[in-house]
N, CA and C atoms as a LAMMPS dump frame, in Angstrom:
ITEM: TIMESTEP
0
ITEM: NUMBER OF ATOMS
471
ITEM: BOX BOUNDS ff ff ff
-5.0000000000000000e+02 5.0000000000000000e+02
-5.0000000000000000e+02 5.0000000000000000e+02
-5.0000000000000000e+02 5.0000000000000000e+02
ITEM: ATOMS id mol type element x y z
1 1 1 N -304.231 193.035 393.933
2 1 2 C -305.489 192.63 393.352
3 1 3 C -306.63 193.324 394.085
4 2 1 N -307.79 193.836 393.352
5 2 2 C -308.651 194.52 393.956
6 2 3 C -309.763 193.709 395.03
7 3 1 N -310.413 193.898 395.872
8 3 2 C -311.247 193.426 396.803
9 3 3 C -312.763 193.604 396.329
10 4 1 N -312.959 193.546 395.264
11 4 2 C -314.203 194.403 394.609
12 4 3 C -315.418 193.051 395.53
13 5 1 N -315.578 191.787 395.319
14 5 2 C -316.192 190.905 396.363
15 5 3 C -316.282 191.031 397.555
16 6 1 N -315.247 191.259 398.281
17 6 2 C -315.261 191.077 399.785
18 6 3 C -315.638 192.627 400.212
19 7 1 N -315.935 193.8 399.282
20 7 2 C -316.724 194.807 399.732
21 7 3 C -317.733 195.32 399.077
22 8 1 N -318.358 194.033 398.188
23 8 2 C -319.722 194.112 398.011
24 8 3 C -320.766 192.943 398.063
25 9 1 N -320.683 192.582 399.807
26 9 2 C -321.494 191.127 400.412
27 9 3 C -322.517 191.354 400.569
28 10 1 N -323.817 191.018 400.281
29 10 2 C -324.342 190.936 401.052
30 10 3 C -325.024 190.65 402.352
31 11 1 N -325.666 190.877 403.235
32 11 2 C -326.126 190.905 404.582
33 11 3 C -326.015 189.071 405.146
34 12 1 N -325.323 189 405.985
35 12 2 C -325.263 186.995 406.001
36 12 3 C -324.218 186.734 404.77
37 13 1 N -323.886 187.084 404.018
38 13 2 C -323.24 186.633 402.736
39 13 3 C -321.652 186.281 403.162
40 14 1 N -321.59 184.863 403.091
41 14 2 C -320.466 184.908 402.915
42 14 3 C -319.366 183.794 401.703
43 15 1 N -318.204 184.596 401.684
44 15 2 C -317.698 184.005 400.493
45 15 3 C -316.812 182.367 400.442
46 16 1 N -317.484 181.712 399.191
47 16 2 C -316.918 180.318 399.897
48 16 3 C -316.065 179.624 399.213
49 17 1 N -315.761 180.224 397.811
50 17 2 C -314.455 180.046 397.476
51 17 3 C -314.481 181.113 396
52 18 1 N -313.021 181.483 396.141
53 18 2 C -312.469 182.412 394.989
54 18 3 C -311.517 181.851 393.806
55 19 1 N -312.032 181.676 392.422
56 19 2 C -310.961 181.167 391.738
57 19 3 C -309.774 182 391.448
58 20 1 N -308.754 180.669 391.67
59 20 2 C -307.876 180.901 391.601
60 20 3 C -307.292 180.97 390.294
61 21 1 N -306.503 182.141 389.645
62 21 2 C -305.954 182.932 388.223
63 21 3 C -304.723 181.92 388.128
64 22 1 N -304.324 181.636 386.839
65 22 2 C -303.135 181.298 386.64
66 22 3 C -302.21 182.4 385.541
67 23 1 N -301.221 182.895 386.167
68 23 2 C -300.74 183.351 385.015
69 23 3 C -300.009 183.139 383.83
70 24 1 N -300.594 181.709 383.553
71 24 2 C -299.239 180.927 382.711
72 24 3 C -300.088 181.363 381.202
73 25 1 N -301.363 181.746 381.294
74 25 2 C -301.999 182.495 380.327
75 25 3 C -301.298 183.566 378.91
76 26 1 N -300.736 184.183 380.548
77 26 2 C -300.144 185.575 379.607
78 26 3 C -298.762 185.216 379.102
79 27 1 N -298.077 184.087 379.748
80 27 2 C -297.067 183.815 378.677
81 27 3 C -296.627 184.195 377.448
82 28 1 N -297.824 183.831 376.779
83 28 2 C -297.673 183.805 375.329
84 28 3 C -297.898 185.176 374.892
85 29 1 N -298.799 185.965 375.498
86 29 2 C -298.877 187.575 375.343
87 29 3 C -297.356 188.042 375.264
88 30 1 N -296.54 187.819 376.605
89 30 2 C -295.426 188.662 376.571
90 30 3 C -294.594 188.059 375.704
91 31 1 N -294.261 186.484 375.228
92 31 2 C -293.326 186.598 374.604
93 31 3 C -293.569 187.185 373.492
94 32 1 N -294.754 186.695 372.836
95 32 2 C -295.106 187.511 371.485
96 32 3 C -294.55 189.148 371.354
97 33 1 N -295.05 189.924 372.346
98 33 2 C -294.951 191.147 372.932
99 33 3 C -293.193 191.072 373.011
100 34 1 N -292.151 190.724 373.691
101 34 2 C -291.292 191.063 373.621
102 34 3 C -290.493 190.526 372.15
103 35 1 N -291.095 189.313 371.579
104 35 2 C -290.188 189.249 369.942
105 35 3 C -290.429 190.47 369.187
106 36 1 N -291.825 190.61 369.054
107 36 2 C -292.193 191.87 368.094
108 36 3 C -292.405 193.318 368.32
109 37 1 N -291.721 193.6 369.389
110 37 2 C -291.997 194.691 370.24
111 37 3 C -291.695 196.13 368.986
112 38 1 N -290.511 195.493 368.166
113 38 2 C -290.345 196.52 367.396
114 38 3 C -291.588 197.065 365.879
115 39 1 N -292.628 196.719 366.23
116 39 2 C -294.026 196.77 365.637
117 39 3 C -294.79 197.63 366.075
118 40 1 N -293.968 199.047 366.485
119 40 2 C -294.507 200.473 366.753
120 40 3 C -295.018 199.804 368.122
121 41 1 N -293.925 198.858 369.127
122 41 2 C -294.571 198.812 370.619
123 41 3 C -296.257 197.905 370.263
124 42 1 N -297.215 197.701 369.787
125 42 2 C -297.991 196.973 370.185
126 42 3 C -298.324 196.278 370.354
127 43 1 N -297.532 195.084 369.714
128 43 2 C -297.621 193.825 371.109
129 43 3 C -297.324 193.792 372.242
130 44 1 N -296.303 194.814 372.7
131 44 2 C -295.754 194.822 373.909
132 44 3 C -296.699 195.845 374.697
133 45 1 N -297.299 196.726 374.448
134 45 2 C -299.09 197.733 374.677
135 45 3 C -300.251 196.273 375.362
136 46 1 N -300.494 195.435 373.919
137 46 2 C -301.006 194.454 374.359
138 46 3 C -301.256 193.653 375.274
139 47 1 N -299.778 193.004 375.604
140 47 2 C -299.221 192.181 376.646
141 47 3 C -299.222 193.121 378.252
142 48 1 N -299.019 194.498 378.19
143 48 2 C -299.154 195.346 379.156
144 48 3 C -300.628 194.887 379.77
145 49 1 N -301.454 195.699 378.908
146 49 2 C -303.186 195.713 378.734
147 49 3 C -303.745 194.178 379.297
148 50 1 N -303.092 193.466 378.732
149 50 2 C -303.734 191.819 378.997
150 50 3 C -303.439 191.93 380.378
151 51 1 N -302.008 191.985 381.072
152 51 2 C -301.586 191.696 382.277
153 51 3 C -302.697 192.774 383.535
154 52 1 N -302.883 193.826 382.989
155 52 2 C -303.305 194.52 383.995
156 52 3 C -304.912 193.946 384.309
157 53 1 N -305.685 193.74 383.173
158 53 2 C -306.921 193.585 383.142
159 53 3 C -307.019 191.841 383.727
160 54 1 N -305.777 191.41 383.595
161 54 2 C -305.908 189.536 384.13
162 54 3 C -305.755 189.867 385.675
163 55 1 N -304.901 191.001 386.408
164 55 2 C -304.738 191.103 387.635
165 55 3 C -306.134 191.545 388.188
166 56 1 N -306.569 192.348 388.073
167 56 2 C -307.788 193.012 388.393
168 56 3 C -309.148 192.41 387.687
169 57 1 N -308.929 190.798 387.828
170 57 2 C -310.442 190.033 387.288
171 57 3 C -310.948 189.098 388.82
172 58 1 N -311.847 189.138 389.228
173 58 2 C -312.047 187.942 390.425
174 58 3 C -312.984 187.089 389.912
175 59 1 N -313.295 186.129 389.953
176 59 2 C -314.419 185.626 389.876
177 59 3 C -314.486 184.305 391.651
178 60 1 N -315.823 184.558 392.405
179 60 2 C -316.502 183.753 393.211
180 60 3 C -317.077 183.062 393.603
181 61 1 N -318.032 182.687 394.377
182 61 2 C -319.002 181.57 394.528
183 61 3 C -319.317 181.993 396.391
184 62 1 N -320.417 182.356 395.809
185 62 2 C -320.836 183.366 397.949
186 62 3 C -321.828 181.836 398.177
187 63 1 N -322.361 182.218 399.169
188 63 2 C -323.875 181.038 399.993
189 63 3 C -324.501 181.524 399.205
190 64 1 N -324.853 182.31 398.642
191 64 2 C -325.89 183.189 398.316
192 64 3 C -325.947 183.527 396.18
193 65 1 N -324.494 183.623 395.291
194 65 2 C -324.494 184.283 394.723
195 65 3 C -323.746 184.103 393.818
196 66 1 N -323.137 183.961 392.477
197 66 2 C -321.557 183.797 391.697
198 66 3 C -321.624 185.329 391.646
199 67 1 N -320.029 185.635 391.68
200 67 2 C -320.037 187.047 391.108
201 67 3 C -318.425 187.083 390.437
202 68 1 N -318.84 187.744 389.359
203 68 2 C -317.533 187.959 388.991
204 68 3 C -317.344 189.348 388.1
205 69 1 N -316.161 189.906 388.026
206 69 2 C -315.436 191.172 388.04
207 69 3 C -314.613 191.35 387.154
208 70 1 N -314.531 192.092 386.322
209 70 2 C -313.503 192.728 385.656
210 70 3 C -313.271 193.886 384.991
211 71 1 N -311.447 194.35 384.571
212 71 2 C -311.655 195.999 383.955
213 71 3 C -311.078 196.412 385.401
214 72 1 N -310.527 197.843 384.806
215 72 2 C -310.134 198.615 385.842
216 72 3 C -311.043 199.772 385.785
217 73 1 N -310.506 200.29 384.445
218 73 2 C -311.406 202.102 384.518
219 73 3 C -313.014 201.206 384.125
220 74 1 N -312.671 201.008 382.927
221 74 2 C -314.806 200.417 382.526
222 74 3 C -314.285 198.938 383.617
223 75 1 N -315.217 198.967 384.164
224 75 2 C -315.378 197.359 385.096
225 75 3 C -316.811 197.524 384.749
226 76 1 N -316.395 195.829 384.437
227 76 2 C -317.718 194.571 384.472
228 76 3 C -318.298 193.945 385.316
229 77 1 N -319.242 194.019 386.084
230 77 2 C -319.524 193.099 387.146
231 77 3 C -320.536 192.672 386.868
232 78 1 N -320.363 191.277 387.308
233 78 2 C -321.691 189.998 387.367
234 78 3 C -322.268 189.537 387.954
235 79 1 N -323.297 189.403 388.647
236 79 2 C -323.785 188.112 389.628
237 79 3 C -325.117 187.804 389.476
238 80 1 N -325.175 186.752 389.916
239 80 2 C -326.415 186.073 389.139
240 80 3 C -326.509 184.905 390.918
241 81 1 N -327.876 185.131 391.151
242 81 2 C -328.363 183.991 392.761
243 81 3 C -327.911 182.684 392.275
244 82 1 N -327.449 181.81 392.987
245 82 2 C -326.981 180.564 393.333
246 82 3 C -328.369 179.893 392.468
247 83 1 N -329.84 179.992 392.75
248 83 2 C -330.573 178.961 392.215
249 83 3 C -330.915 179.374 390.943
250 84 1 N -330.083 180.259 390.312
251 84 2 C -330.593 181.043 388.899
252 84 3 C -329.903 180.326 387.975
253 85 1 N -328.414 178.876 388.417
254 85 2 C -327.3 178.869 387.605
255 85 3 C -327.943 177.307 386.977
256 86 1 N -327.93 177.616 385.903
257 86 2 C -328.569 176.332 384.851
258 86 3 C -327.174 175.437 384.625
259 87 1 N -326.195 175.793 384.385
260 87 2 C -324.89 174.52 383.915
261 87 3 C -324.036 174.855 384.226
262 88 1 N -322.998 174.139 384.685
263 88 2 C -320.965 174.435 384.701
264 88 3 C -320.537 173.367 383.928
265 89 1 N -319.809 174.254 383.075
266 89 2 C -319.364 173.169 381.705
267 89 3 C -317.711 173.417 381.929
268 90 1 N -316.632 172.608 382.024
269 90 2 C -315.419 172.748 381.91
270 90 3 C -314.949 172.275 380.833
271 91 1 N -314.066 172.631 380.25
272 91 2 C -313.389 172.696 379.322
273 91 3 C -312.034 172.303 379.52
274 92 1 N -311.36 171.29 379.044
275 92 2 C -309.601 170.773 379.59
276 92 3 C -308.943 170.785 378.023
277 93 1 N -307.638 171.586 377.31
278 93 2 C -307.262 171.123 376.358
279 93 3 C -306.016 170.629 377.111
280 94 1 N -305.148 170.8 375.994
281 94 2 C -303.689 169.551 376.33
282 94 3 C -302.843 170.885 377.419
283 95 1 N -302.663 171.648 377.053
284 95 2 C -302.014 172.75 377.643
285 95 3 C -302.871 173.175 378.832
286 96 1 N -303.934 173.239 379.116
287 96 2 C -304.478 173.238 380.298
288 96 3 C -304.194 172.403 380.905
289 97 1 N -304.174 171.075 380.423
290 97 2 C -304.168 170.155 381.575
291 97 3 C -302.543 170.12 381.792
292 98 1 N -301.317 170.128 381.198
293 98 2 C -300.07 171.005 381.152
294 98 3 C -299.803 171.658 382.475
295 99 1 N -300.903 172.948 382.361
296 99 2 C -300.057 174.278 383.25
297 99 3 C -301.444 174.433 384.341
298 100 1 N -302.875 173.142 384.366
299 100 2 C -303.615 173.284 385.464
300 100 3 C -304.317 174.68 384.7
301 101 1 N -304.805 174.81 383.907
302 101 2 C -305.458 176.214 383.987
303 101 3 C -306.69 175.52 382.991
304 102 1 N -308.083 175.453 382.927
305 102 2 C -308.818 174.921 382.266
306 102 3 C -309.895 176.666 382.037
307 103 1 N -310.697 176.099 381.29
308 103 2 C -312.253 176.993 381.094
309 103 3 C -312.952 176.892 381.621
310 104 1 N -313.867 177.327 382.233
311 104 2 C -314.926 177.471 383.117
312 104 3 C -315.693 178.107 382.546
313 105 1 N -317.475 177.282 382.274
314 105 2 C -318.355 178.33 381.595
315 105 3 C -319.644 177.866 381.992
316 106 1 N -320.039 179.373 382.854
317 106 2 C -321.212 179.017 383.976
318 106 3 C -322.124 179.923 383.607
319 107 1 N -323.54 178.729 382.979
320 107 2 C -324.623 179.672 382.242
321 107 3 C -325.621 179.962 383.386
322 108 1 N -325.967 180.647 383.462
323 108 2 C -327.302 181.032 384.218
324 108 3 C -328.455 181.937 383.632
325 109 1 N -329.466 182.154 384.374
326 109 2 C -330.307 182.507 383.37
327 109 3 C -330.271 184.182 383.145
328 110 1 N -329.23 185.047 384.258
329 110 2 C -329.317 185.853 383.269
330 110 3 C -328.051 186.486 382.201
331 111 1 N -327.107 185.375 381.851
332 111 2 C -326.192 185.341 380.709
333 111 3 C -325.118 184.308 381.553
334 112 1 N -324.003 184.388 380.525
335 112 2 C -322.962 183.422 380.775
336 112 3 C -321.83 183.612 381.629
337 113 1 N -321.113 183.09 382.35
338 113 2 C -319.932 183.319 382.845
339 113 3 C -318.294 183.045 381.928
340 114 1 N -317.611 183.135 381.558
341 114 2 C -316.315 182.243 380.859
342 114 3 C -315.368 182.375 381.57
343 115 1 N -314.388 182.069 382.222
344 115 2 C -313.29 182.241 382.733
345 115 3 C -312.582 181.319 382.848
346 116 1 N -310.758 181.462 382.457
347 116 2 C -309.732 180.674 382.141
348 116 3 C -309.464 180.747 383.804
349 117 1 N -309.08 179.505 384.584
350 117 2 C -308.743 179.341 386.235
351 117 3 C -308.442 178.108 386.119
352 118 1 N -307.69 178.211 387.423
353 118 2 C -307.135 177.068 387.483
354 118 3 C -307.877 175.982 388.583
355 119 1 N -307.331 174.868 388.446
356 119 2 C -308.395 173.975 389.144
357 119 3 C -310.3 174.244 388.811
358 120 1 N -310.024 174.101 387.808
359 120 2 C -311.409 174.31 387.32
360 120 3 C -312.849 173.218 387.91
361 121 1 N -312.252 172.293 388.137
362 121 2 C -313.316 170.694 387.924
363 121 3 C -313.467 171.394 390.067
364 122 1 N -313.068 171.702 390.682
365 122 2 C -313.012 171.811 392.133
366 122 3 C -313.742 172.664 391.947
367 123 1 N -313.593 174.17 391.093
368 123 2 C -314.074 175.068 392.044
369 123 3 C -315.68 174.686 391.131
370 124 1 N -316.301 173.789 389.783
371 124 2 C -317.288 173.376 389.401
372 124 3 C -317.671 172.375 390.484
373 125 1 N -317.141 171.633 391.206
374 125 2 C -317.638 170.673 392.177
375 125 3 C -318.123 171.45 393.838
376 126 1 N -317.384 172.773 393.68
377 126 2 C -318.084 174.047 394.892
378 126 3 C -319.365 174.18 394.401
379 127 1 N -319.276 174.746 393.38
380 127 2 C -320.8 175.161 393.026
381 127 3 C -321.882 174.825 393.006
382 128 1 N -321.513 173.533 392.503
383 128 2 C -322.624 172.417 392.772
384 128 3 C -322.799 172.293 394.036
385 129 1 N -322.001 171.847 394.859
386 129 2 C -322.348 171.929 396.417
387 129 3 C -322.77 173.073 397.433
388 130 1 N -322.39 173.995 396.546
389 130 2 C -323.216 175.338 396.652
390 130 3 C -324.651 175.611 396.459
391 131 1 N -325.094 174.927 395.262
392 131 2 C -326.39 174.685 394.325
393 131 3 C -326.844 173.533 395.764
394 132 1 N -326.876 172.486 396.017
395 132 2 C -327.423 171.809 396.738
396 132 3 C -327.667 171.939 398.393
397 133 1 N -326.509 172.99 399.053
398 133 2 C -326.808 173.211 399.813
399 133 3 C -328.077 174.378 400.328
400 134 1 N -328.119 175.648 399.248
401 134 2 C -328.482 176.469 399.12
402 134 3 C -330.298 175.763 398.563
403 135 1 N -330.466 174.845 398.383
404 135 2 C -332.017 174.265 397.815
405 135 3 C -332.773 173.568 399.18
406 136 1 N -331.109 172.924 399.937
407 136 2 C -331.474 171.886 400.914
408 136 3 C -331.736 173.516 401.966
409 137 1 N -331.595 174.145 402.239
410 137 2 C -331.583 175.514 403.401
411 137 3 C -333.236 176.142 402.863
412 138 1 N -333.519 176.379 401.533
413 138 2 C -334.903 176.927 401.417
414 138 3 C -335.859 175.928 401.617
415 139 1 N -335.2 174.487 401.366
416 139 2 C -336.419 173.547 401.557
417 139 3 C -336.886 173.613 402.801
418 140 1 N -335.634 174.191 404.312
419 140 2 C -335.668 173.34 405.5
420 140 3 C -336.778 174.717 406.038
421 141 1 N -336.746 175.937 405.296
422 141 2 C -337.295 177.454 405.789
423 141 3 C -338.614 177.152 405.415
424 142 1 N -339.097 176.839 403.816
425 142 2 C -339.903 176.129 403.532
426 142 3 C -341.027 175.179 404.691
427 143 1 N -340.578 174.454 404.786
428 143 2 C -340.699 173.249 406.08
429 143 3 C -341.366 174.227 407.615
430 144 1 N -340.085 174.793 408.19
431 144 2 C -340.292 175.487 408.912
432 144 3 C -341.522 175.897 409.257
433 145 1 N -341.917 177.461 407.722
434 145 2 C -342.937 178.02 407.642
435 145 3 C -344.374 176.978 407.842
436 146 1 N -344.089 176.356 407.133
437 146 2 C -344.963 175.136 407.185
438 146 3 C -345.751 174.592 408.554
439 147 1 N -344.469 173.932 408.801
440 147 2 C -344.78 173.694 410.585
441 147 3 C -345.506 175.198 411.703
442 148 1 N -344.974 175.808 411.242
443 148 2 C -345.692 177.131 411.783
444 148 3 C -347.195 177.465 411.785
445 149 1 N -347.155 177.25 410.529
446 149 2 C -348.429 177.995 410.229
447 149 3 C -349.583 176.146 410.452
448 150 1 N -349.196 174.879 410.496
449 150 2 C -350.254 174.124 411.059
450 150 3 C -349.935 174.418 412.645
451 151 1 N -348.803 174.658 413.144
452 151 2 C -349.406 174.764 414.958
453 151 3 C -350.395 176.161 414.822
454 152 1 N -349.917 177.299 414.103
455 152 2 C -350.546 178.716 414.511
456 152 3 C -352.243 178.423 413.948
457 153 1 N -352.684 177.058 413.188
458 153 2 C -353.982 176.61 413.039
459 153 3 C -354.286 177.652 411.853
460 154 1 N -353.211 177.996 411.076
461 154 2 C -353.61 179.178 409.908
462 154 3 C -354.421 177.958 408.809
463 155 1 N -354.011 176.98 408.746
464 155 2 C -354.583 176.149 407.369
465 155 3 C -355.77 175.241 408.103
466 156 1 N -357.04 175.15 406.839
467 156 2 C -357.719 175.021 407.368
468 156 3 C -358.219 173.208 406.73
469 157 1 N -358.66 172.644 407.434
470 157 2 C -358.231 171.316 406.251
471 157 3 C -359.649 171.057 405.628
């Protein structure tokens, strides 16, 4: 699996959890792919294509950042700042909750995230605690500055 996150951090950045892929996804790719294979090979092309592009997808959650990745030759990459992310909506059908693999769909303001992972409701309960820690840290810099600038006598009352 590629490292495309962990060698593009930024400065202080660090990563605080990575979802985790299930491959019970592609199941249904390959069997399809191996019943009908005799269909000039393209379901079984398909099921190839799906597998490679499901290995080489990351999606994250930095102090700082969501980012997520995909594609080998054209790659997609995403990230959008921690206080930019407006909702995490999960999604559970019967077979997710089955094989643990749910939807994940994280809007922010500058487009959407979607991704099939597993333990979905955890790594939505990171984020959020991501989201709150990351508000509670600018409030405390905030503050800080604050306190600064009444000892340095900058404000004038």
């Amino acid at each position: 699996m590629a490292k495309y996150i962990e060698n593009n951090l930024y400065e202080n950045e660090l990563i605080v959890e990575k979802a985790k892929r299930s491959g019970w996804e592609l199941l249904g790719r390959w069997v399809f792919g191996i019943l009908f294979c005799w269909l000039l090979l393209i379901p079984l092309i398909i099921a190839i294509k799906e597998t490679v592009v499901f290995t080489h997808t990351e999606l994250a959650i930095t102090n700082k950042r969501i980012v997520r990745k995909s594609g080998v030759f054209n790659t997609k990459a995403f990230d959008a700042p921690i206080n930019k992310i407006l909702n995490v909506y999960v999604v559970t059908t019967f077979w997710g909750r089955v094989f643990n693999t749910n939807i994940i769909r994280i809007t922010t303001a500058y487009g959407v995230i979607v991704d099939r992972i597993r333990d979905a409701n955890e790594f939505k309960n990171k984020i959020l605690s991501q989201m709150d820690d990351f508000d509670e840290s600018r409030l405390a810099r905030q503050a800080g500055w604050t306190a600064q600038a009444i000892a340095g006598g900058n404000i004038k009352n």
